[in-house]
C-alpha positions, -999 to +999 in steps of 0.1 A: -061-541+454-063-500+450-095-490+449-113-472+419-095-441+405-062-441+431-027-442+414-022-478+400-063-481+391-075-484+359-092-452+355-059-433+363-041-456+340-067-445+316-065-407+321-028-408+320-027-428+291-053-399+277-034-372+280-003-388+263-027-396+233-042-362+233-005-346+236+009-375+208-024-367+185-017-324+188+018-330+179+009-352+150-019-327+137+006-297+140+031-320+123+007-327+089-007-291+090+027-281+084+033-300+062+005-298+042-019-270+047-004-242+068+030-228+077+047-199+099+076-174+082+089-147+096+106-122+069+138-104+075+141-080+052+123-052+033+115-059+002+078-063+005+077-033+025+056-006+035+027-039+030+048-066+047+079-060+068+115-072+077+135-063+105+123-022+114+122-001+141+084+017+146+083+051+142+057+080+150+068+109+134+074+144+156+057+166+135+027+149+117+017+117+139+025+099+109+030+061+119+054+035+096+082+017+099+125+024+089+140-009+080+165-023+094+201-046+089+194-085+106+230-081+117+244-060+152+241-026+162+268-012+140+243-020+112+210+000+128+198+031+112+202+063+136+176+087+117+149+085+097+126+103+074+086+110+072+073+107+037+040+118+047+051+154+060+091+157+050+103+159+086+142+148+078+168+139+105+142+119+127+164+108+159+156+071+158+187+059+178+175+047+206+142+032+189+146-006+197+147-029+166+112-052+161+110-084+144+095-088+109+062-098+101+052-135+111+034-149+080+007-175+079+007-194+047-016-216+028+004-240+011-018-252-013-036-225-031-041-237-063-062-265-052-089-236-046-083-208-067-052-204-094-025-183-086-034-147-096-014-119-109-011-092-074-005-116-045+019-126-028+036-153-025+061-174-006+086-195-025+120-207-030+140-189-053+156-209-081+194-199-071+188-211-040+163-231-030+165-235+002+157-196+010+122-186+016+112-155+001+078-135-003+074-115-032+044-103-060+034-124-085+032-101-116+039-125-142+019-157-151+028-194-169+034-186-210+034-150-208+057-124-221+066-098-193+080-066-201+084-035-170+077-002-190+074+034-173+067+014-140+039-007-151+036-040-156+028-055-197+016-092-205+022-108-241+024-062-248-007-053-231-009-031-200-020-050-167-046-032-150-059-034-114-089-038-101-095-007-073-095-034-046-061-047-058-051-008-065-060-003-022-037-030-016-006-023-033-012+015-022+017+033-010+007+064+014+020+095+001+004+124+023-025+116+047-049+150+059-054+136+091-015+136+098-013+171+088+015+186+099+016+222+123+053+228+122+055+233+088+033+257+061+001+242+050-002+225+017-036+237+013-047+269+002-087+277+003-110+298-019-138+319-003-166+296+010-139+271+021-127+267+059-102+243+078-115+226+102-081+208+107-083+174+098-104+180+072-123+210+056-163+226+051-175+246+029-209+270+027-218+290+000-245+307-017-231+316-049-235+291-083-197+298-087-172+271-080-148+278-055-113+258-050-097+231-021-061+234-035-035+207-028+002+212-036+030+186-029+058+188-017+081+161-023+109+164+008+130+194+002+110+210-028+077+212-041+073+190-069+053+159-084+051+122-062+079+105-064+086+069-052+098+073-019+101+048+012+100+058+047+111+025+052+145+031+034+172+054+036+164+089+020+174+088-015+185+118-032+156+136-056+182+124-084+178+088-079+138+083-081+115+079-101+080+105-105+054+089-102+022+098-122-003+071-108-022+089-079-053+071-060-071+098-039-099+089-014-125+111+008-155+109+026-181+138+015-210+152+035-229+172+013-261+186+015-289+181-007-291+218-021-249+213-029-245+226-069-217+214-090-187+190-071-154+185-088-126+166-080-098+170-106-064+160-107-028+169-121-005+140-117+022+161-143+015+130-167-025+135-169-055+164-158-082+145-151-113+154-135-145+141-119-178+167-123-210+161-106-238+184-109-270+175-094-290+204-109-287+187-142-290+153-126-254+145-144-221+132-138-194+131-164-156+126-163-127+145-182-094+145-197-072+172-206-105+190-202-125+169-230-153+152-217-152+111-222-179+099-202-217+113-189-237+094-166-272+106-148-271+107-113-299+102-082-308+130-063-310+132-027-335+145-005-314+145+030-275+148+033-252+124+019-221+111+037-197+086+010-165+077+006-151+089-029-119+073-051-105+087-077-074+073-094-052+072-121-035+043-115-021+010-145-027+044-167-064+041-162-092+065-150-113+053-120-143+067-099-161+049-075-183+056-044-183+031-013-160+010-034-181+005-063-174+020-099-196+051-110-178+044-145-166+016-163-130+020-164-111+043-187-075+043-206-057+073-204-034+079-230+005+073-232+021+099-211+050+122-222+076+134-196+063+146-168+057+188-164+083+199-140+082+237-120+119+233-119+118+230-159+093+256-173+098+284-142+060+279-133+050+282-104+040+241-090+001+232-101-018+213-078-019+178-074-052+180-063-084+199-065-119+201-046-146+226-057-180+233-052-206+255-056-241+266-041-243+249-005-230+231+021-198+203+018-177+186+043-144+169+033-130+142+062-101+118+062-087+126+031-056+106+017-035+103-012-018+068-020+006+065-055+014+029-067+040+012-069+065+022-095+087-009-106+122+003-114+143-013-144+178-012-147+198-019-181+202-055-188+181-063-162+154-093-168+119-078-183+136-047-184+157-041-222+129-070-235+097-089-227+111-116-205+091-155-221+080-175-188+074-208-194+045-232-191+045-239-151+065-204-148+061-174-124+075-137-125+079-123-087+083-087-076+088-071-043+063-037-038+098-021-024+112-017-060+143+001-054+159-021-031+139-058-036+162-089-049+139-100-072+127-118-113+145-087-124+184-097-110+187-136-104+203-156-126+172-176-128+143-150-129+114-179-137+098-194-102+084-229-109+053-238-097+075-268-076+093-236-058+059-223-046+055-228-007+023-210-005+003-179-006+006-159+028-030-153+042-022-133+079+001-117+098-005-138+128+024-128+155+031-096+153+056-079+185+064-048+194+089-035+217+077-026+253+103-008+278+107-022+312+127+001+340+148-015+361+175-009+386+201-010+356+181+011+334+156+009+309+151-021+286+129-035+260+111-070+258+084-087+230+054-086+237+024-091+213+011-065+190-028-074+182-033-038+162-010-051+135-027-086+133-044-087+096-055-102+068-029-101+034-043-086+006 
């Protein structure tokens, strides 16, 4: 007889028998979580991009710092871009050759997320197209079941109304345009400074005395030229000025230091489309906000016995007026009016008006990681879906976007624009195995393997 616990005893019968249960129960659990509750995808191409990304090689720009990623074919070599471009300080001609190619983004996705919550207008979403349905794809939701959905000027309209964001939704379709803290020192500033003002490089102070309001001045420079935002992707090839779109929806954030003594604070902005501004003036314990230089709105405001650090937004993005502080409204929201065409220097011989301005008056003011974000501009095409007419979706009914307009296979070109709910996989909730490319030396040369990337692990939004 073996004795208790040798091979051929009960007990190691029993652990054996154990583990295969545990390993039979894991695979079984894995097995209906897939099929039910969660799923991994792993996207391929750019059409979500700079938010989610294909295939890409990871770039830091030369110049600025600036990080972000140049998309790239699936296919060989022969397909791999060789240079790339930095939206964020112009830098053109970026030798990316030898960059290695990373993976896309690995999505997790809830496949079931209208049990808790319907399915909202700005998320993403994973779903089989209706030309074919056995492709995954990830793409916007913008319209919802019975509406009529019209793309106008490169907004979004419901059943003829404009579809707004909220500022949280706004920060996560945001597409960076220039940030301070990536300022470039190869190339002239963007920035000129009133007396009072001085750069302290990335960001800027200012100390004054005088009840006279003194200018931050920003000036963009789209590229080649200076000119108004337009929509641009580093993560695509360059497209000629020609071929996009200006874009007139601008969301600009700070964080402030003043001091308690600090007189009037402005932030105004000039998008070409709309001059809006933001004036606080603690002396009069008020706050108002303008357009076209009319004042809309007037608000009191607390005073401050000690100094104030807060982050400030300021946007006219979906055609409305926002200004919050630590991500909470100051005002209730505010429709700007119907744009004409955009003022261009290149048309009226002006010289180029800033995008952006800071003033102050009568003490001291410190301006840190400063960044401007535009939205997404969704391009239309003649005889595209939504484009020529509101597009009817029907009871059960989806339209899908991708954020990269300009090159996303999308509701605006399939045969079948309409997603069906039954099409819907799931709503993608993290980027949960992100890889980078790490270069090993060896006797043979240099090389690159995987290896995990936790900085780019996060939450979809």
């Amino acid at each position: 007889m073996p004795r208790h616990g040798e091979p051929g005893s009960g007990k190691g019968r029993s652990s054996v028998r154990g583990l295969i249960e545990l390993v039979v129960c894991t695979a079984i659990s894995a097995s209906l979580l897939k099929a039910f509750l969660v799923e991994g995808f792993l996207i391929s191409t750019g059409s979500m991009a700079p938010h989610l990304l294909g295939f890409h090689k990871q770039i830091r720009c030369p110049d600025c710092g600036f990080a972000f990623a140049r998309g790239t074919a699936v296919d060989g070599p022969s397909e791999q871009p060789r240079v790339a471009t930095c939206t964020n300080c112009g830098r053109q001609g970026i030798d990316v050759a030898a960059v290695p190619r990373n993976e896309g983004d690995q999505l997790l996705v809830h496949k079931l997320p209208w049990l808790f919550q319907p399915v909202a207008r700005w998320e993403p979403m994973v779903f089989r197209q209706p030309d074919h349905a056995t492709t995954a794809f990830v793409k916007r939701v913008v319209g919802l079941p019975g509406e009529s959905i019209r793309i106008r000027d490169g907004n979004i309209y419901a059943n003829g109304k404009l579809c707004r964001k909220t500022l949280a939704e706004q920060e996560a379709l945001a597409i960076p345009v220039y940030i301070d803290r990536h300022r470039s020192t190869k190339r002239a500033s963007r920035w000129t400074t009133e007396s009072g003002w001085t750069d302290r490089q990335p960001g800027f102070d200012f100390a004054s005395v005088e009840h006279v309001t003194r200018w931050l001045s920003y000036r963009h420079h789209d590229i080649e030229e200076a000119g108004r935002v337009r929509d641009r992707y580093a993560y695509n090839p360059r497209e000629p000025r020609s071929r996009t779109e200006t874009v007139g929806e601008i969301l600009v954030r700070a964080t402030l230091l003043s001091s308690p003594s600090v007189g009037r604070m402005v932030i105004e902005l000039d998008t070409g489309h709309h001059q809006v501004a933001w004036i606080r003036d603690p002396r009069s314990h008020k706050q108002w906000l303008t357009i076209a230089g009319r004042r809309i709105k007037t608000l009191p405001m607390a005073a401050h016995a000690s100094p104030t650090r807060q982050t400030f937004a300021f946007s006219t993005i979906d055609r409305t007026l926002r200004a919050a502080i630590n991500g909470r409204l100051v005002f209730p929201p505010v429709a700007l009016p119907q744009p004409g065409p955009p003022r261009l220097a290149t048309e009226s011989r002006t010289p180029v008006k800033p995008l952006l301005r800071i003033g102050a008056s009568a003490g001291d003011l410190e301006v840190r990681n400063l960044r401007i974000d535009r939205d997404v501009f969704y391009r239309a095409a003649a005889r595209q879906h939504a484009a020529d007419k509101d597009w009817k979706l029907g009871d059960t009914e989806y339209f899908m976007l991708g954020d990269n307009s300009p090159v996303s296979l999308d509701s605006r070109s399939w045969t079948h624009p309409a997603v069906p709910r039954r099409l819907i996989i799931g709503r993608p909730v993290l980027v949960h195995l992100p890889s980078t490319q790490w270069p090993l030396s060896t006797a043979s040369g240099t090389r690159h393997i995987r290896i995990p990337d936790v900085s780019r692990i996060r939450y979809i939004r």
